[in-house]
TORKOLGU-250887 format. One record per residue: y, z, x of N, C-alpha, C in turn; residue in three letters. Coordinates in steps of 0.05 Angstrom, whole numbers, padded with zeros to 5 digits, always signed. Layout:
N
YZXYZXYZXALA...
//
This chain:
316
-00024+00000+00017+00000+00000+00000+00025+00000+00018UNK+00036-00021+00011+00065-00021+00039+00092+00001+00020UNK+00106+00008+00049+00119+00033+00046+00146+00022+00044UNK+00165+00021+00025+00190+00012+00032+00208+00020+00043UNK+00213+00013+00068+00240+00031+00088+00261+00028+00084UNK+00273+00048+00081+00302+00056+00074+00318+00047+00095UNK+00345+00035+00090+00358+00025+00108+00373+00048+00125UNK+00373+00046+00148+00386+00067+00159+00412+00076+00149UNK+00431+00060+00138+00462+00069+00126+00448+00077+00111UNK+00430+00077+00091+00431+00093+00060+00421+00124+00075UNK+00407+00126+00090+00396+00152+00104+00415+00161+00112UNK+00439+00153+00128+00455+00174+00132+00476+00179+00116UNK+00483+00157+00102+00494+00161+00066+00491+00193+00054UNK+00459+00183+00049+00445+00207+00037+00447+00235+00046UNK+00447+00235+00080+00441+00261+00092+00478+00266+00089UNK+00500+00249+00084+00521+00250+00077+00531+00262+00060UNK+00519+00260+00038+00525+00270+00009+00537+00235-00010UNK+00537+00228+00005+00545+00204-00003+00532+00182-00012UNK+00540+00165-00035+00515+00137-00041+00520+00121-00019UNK+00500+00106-00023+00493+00087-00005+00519+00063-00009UNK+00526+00051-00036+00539+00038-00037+00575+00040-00033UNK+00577+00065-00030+00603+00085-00018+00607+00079+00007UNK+00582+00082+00027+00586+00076+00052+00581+00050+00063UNK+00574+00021+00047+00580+00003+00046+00607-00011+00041UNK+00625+00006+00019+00649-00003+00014+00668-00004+00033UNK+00655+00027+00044+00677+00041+00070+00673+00026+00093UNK+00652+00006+00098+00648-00013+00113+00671-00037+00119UNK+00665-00045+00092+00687-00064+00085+00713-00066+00089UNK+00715-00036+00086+00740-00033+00080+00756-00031+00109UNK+00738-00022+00130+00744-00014+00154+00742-00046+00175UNK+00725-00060+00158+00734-00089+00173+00758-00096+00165UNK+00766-00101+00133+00783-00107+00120+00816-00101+00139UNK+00803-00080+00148+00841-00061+00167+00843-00075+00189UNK+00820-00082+00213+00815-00091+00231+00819-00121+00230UNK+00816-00134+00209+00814-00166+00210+00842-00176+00212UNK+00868-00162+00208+00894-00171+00225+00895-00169+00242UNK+00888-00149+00256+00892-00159+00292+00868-00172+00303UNK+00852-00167+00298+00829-00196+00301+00846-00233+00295UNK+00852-00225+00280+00869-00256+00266+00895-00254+00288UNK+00910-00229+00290+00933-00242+00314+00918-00247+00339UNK+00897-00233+00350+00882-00235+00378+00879-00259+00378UNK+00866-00278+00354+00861-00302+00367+00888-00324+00362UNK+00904-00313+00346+00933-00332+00344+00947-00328+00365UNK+00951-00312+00386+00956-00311+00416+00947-00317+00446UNK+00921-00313+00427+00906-00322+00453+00880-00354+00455UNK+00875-00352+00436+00853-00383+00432+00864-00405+00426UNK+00893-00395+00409+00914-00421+00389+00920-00427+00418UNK+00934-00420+00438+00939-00432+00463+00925-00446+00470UNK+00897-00431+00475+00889-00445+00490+00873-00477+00485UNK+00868-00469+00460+00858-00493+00449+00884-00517+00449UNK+00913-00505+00452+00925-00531+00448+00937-00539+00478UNK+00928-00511+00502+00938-00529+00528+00911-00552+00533UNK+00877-00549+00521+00866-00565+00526+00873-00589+00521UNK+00887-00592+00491+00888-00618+00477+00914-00634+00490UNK+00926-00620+00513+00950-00625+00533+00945-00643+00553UNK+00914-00624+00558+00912-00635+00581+00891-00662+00583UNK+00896-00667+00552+00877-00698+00554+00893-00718+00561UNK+00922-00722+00552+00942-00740+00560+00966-00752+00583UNK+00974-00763+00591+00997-00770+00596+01013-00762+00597UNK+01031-00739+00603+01053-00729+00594+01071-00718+00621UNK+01090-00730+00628+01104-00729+00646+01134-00728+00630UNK+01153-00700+00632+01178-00700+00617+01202-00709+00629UNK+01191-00725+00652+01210-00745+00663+01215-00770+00648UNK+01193-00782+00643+01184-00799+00632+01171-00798+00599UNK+01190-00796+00586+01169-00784+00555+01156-00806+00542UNK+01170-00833+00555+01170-00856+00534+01135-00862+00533UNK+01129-00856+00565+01091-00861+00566+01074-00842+00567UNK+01081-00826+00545+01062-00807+00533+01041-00820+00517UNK+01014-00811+00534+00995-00827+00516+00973-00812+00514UNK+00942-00817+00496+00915-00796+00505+00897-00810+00534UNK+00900-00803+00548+00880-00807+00567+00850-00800+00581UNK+00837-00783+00555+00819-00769+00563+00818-00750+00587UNK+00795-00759+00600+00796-00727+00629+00800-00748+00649UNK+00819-00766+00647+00830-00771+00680+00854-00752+00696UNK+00864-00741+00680+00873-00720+00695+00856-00702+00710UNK+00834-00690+00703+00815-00682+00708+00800-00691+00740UNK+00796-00718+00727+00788-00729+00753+00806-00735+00778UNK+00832-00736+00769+00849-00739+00787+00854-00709+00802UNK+00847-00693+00787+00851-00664+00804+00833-00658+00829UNK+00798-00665+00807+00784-00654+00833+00776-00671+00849UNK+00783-00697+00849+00775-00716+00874+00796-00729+00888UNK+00827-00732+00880+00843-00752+00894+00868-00736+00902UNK+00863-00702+00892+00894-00686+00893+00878-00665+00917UNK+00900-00663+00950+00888-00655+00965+00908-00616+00967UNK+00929-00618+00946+00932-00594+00944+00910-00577+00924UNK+00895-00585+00911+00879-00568+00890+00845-00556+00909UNK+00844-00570+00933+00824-00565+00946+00840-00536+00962UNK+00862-00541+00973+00879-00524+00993+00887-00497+00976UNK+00895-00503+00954+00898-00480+00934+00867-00467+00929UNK+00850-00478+00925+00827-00456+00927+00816-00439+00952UNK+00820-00458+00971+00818-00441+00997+00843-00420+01000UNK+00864-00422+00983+00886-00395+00991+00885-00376+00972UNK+00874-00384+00957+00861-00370+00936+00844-00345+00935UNK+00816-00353+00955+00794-00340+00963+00802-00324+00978UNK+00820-00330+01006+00834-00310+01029+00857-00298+01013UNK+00869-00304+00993+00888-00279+00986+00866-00262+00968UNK+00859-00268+00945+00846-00251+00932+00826-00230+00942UNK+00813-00238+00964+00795-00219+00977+00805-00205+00998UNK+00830-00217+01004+00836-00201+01030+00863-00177+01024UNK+00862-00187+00999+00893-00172+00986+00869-00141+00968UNK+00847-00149+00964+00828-00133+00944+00810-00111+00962UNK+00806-00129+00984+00789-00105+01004+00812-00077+01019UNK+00831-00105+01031+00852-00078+01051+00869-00059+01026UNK+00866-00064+01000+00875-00053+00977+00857-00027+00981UNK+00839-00034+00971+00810-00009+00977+00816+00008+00989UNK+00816-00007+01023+00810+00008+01041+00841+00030+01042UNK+00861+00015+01032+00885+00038+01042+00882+00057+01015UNK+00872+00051+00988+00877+00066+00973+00858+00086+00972UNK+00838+00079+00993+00819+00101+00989+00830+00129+01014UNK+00846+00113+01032+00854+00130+01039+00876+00155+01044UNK+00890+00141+01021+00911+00158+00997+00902+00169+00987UNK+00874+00165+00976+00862+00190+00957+00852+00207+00974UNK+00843+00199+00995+00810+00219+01016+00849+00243+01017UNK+00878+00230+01020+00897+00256+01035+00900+00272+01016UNK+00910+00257+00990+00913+00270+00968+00895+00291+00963UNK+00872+00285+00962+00844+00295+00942+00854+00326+00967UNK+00869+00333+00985+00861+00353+01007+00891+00372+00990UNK+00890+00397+00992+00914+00413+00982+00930+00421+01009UNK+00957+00414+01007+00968+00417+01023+00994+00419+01019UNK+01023+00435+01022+01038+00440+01013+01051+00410+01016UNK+01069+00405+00982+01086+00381+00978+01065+00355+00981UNK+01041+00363+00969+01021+00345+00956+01028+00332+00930UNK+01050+00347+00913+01058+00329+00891+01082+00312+00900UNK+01096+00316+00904+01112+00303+00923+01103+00274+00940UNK+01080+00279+00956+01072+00257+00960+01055+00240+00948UNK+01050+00249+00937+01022+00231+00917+01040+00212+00891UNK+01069+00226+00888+01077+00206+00883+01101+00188+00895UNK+01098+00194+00914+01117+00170+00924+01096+00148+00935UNK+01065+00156+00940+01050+00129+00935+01052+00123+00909UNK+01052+00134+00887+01043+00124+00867+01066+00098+00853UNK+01098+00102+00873+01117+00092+00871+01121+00063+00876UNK+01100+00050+00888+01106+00020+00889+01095+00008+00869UNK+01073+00018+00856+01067+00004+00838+01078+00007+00816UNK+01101+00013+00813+01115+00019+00786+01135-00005+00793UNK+01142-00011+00808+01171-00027+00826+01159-00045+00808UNK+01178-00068+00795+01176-00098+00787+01175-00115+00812UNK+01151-00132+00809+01144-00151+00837+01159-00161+00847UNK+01174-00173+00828+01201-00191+00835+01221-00179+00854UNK+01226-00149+00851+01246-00137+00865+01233-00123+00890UNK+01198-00122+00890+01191-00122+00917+01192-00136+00932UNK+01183-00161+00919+01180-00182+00943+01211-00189+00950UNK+01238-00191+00941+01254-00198+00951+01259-00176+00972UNK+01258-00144+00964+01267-00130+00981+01247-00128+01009UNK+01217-00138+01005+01202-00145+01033+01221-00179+01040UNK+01225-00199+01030+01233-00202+01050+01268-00214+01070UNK+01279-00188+01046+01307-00194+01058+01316-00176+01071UNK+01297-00152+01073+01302-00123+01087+01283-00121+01107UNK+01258-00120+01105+01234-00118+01122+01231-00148+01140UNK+01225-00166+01127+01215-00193+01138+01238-00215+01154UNK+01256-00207+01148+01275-00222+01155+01273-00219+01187UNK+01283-00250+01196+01278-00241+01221+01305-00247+01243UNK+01332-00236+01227+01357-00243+01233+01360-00212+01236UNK+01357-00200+01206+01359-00167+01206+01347-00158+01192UNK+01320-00164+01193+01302-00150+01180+01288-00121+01192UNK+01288-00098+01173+01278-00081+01201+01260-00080+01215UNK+01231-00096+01206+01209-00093+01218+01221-00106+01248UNK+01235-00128+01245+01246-00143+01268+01258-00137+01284UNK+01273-00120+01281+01290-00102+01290+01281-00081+01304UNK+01259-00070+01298+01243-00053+01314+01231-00059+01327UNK+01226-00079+01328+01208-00101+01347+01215-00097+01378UNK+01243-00113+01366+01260-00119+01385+01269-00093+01393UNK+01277-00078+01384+01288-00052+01401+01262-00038+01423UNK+01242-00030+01414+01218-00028+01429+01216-00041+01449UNK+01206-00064+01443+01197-00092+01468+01216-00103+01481UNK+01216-00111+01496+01234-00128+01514+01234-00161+01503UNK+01250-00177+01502+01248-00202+01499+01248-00210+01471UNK+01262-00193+01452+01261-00204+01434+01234-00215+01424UNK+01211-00202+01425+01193-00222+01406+01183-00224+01385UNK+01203-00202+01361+01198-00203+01338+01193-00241+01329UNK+01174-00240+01309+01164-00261+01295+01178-00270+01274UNK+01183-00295+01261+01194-00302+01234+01164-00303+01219UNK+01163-00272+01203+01142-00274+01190+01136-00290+01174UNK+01151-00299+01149+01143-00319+01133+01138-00350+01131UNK+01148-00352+01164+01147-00375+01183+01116-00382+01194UNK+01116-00365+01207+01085-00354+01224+01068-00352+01211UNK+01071-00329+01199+01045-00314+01180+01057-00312+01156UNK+01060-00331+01139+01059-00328+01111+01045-00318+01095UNK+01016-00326+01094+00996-00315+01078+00991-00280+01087UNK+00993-00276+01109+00994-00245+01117+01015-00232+01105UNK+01049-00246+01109+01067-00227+01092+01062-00228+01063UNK+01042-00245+01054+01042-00237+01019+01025-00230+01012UNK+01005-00223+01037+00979-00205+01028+00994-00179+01033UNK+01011-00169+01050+01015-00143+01057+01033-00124+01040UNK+01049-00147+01023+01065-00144+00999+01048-00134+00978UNK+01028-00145+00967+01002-00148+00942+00993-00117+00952UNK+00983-00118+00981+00977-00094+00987+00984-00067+00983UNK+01007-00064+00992+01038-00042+00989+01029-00041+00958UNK+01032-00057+00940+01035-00050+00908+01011-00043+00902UNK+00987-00050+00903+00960-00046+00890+00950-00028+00897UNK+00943-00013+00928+00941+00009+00939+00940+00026+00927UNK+00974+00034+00914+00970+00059+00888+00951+00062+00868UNK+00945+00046+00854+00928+00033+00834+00893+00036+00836UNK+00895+00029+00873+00868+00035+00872+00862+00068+00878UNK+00886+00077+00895+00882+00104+00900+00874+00122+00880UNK+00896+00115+00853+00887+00130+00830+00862+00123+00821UNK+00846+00104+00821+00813+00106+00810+00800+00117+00828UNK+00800+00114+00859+00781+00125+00874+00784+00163+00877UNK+00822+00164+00867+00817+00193+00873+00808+00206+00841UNK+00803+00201+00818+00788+00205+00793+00765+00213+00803UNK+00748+00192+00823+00727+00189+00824+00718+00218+00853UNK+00742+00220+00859+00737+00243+00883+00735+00271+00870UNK+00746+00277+00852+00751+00303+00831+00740+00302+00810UNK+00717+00279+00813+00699+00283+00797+00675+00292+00810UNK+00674+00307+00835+00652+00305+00856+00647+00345+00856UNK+00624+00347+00851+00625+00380+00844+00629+00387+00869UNK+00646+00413+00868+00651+00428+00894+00634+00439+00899UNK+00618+00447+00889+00592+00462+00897+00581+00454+00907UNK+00573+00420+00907+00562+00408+00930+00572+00404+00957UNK+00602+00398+00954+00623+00395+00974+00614+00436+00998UNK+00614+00447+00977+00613+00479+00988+00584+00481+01005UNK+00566+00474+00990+00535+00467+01007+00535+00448+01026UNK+00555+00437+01027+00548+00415+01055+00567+00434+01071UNK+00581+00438+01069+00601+00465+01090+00583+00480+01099UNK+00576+00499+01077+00559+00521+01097+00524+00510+01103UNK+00520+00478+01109+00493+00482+01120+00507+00466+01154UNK+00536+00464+01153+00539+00456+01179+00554+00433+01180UNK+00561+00416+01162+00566+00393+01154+00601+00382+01165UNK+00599+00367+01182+00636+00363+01189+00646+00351+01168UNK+00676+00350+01172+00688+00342+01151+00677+00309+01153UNK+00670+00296+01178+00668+00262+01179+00647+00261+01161UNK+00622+00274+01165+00598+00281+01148+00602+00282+01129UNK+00617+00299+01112+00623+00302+01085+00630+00278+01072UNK+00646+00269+01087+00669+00244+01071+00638+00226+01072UNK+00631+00222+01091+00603+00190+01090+00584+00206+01079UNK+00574+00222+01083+00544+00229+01058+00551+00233+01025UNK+00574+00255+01020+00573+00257+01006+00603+00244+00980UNK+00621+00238+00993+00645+00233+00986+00645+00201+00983UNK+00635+00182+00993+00630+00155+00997+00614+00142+00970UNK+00584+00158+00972+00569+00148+00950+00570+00153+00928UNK+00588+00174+00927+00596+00182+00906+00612+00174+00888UNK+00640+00150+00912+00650+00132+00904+00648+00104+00890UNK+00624+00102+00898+00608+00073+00892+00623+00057+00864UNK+00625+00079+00848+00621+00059+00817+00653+00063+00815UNK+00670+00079+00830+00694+00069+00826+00708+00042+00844UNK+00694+00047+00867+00704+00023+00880+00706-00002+00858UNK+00673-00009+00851+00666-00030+00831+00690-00037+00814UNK+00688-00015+00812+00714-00005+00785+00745-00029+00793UNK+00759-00013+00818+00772-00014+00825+00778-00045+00844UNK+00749-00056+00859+00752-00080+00864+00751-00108+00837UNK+00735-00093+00818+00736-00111+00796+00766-00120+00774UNK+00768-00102+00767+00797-00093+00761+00823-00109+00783UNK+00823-00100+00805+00838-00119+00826+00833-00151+00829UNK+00813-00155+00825+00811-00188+00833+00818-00193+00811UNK+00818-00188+00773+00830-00205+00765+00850-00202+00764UNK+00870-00174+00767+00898-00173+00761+00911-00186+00782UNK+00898-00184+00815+00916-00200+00843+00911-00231+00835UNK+00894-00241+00828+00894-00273+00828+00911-00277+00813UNK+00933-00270+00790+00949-00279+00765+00964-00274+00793UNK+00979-00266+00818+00995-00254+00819+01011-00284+00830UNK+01032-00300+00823+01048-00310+00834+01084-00299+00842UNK+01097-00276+00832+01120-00274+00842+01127-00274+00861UNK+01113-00251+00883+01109-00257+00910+01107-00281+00920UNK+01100-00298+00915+01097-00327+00923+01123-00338+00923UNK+01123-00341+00891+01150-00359+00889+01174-00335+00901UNK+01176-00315+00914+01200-00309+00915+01214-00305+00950UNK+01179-00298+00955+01184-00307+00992+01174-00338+00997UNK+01154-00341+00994+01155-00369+01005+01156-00397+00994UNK+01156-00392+00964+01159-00418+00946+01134-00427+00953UNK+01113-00422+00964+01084-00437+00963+01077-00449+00992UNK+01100-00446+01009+01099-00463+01038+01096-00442+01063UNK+01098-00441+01082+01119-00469+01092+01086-00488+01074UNK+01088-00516+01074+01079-00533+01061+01064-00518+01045UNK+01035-00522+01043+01020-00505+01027+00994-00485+01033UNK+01009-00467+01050+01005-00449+01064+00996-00428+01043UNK+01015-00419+01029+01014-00395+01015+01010-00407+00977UNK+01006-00441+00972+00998-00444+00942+00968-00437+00939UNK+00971-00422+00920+00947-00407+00898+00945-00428+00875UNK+00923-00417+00863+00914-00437+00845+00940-00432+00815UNK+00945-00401+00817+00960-00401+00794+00993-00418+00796UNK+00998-00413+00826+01022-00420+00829+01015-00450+00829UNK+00999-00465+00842+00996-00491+00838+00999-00500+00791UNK+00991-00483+00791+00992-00492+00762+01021-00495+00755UNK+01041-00476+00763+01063-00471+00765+01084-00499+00766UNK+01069-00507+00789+01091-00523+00809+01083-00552+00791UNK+01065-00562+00779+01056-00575+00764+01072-00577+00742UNK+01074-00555+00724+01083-00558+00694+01111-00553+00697UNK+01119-00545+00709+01150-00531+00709+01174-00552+00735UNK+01164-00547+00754+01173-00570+00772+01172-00593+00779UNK+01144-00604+00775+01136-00633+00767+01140-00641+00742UNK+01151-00624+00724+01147-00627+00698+01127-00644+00684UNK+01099-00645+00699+01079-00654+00691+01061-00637+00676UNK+01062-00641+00645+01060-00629+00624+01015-00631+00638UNK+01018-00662+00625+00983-00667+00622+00970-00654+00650UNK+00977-00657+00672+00962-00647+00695+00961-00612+00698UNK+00989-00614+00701+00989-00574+00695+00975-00561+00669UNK+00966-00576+00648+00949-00571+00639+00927-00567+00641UNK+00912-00592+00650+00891-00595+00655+00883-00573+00686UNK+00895-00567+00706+00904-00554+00717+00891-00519+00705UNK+00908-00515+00690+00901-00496+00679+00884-00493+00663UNK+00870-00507+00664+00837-00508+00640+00824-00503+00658UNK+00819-00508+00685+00805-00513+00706+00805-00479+00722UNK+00828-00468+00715+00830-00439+00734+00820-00428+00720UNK+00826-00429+00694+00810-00412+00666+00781-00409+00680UNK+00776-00433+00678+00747-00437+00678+00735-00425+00703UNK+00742-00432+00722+00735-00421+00752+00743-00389+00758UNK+00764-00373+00735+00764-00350+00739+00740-00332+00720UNK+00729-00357+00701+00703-00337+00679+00690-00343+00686UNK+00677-00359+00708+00644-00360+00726+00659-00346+00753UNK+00680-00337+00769+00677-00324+00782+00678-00288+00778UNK+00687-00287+00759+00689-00247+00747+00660-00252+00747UNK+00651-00268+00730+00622-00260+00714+00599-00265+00738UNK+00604-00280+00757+00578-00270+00775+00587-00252+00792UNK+00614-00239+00795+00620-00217+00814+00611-00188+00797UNK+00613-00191+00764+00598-00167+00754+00569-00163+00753UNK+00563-00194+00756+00531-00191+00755+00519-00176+00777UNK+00531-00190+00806+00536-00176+00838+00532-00146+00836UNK+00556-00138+00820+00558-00110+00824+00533-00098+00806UNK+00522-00100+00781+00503-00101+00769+00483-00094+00788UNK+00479-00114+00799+00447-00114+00818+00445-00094+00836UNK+00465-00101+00852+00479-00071+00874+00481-00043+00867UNK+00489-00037+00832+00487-00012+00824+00450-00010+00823UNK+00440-00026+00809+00417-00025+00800+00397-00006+00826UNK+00398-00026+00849+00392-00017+00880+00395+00010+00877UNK+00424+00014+00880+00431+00043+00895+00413+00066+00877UNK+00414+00056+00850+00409+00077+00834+00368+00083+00837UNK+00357+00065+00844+00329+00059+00846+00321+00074+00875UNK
//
């Protein structure tokens, strides 16, 4: 004789005090609240995007409006085989994003290892790291490089030269471009990561911290046995989180080096940039930007899978 099973909502209905068809309404009703911002989420975000695709099928140069036409995906094709900046923008791409994401880590972890220690005028300092990342980019990067970078009277230059003999401060943005706008990204993000890794430090029982003390344990010991692995899932955290917010990052770009000297310092976002707005090439900066889309949701998604596997390990 078959048994008829009760649907789980009517069971907890029941154990509720409530009918079954009460807590179906209240269902409803709770999509019903939710389905306007569902409806604006995708009127801001998909309505775009679905209409920079339908952009980027055509012709559209706003120099020229008169030969606006549909052209299918030759823009497309013109990007990834005959355009030799879209190859160079991915390679500045890879070296800023990873190199702006790791030395991020590495200084913010070591903001937290000072912080995480009590020491008089610890609030005090913890936030004046926490102070660049509040700065608007725009007003960092000019003040790196009309104060620091400059190499007329900039101070880094200036110290240079007062130190050394011969004058051999560098024209940083000359020389090392891609270094002065990694070290900028750096200065700001640092904070950012400090605050997750130091969450993740004061979430670490002292009791254990207290048992590695009294079986003998140095402070270098402490930090790598037990303070490190401990950090694991914030790093994740914290490098995941960074690579997509640093790859959007173009102000720094456009504000010290405009993308040069040639295309030294263009990114893929800023290449999209220089496309739609300066070329006023509507169809390509489009298409352009269908292409970063795309190459930024197969690159998060095998870097979470990465980390995935790696947690999996540690935890086994």
């Amino acid at each position: 004789m078959a048994i008829a099973e009760t649907p789980p909502r009517t069971i907890v209905a029941q154990r509720a005090g409530r009918p079954a068809s009460r807590h179906l309404a209240d269902d409803q009703i709770g999509r019903l609240l939710v389905l306007p911002a569902l409806i604006f989420a995708i009127l801001v975000t998909q309505a775009p995007f679905l209409l920079t695709i339908w952009y980027s099928l055509q012709r559209w140069n706003l120099n020229r409006p008169d030969r606006r036409a549909f052209v299918g995906l030759d823009n497309y094709v013109f990007l990834l085989t005959r355009d030799p900046a879209f190859l160079e923008a991915i390679r500045n791409t890879v070296v800023f994003v990873v190199g702006s994401v790791l030395a991020s880590l590495i200084l913010g972890l070591l903001y937290a290892e000072l912080v995480n220690h009590r020491f008089p005028g610890r609030g005090i300092v913890r936030t004046m790291l926490i102070t660049p990342f509040l700065i608007m980019p725009a007003a960092a990067a000019l003040t790196w490089k009309n104060q620091l970078l400059n190499p007329n009277y900039g101070v880094l230059d200036w110290t240079i030269n007062t130190v050394l003999p011969g004058n051999p401060g560098p024209s940083w943005l000359e020389q090392y471009p891609m270094f002065s706008v990694i070290a900028v990204i750096v200065w700001r993000w640092a904070p950012f990561m400090m605050l997750i890794l130091l969450a993740g430090m004061q979430s670490i029982s002292e009791e254990v911290r207290e048992a590695a003390r009294v079986d003998g344990a140095t402070a270098k010991q402490e930090f790598l046995d037990i303070t490190l692995p401990q950090l694991w899932r914030f790093m994740q955290l914290g490098g995941l989180l960074g690579t997509v917010f640093i790859v959007q990052e173009i102000d720094p770009i456009f504000m010290m080096t405009g993308g040069g000297p040639g295309d030294a310092t263009t990114t893929l976002p800023y290449l999209v940039y220089e496309k739609a707005r300066e070329s006023f090439d509507i169809g390509r900066g489009a298409a352009l930007g269908v292409i970063v889309v795309l190459i930024s949701i197969v690159a998060i998604t095998f870097l979470v899978r990465v980390l995935d596997r790696m947690l999996d390990r540690r935890e086994v």
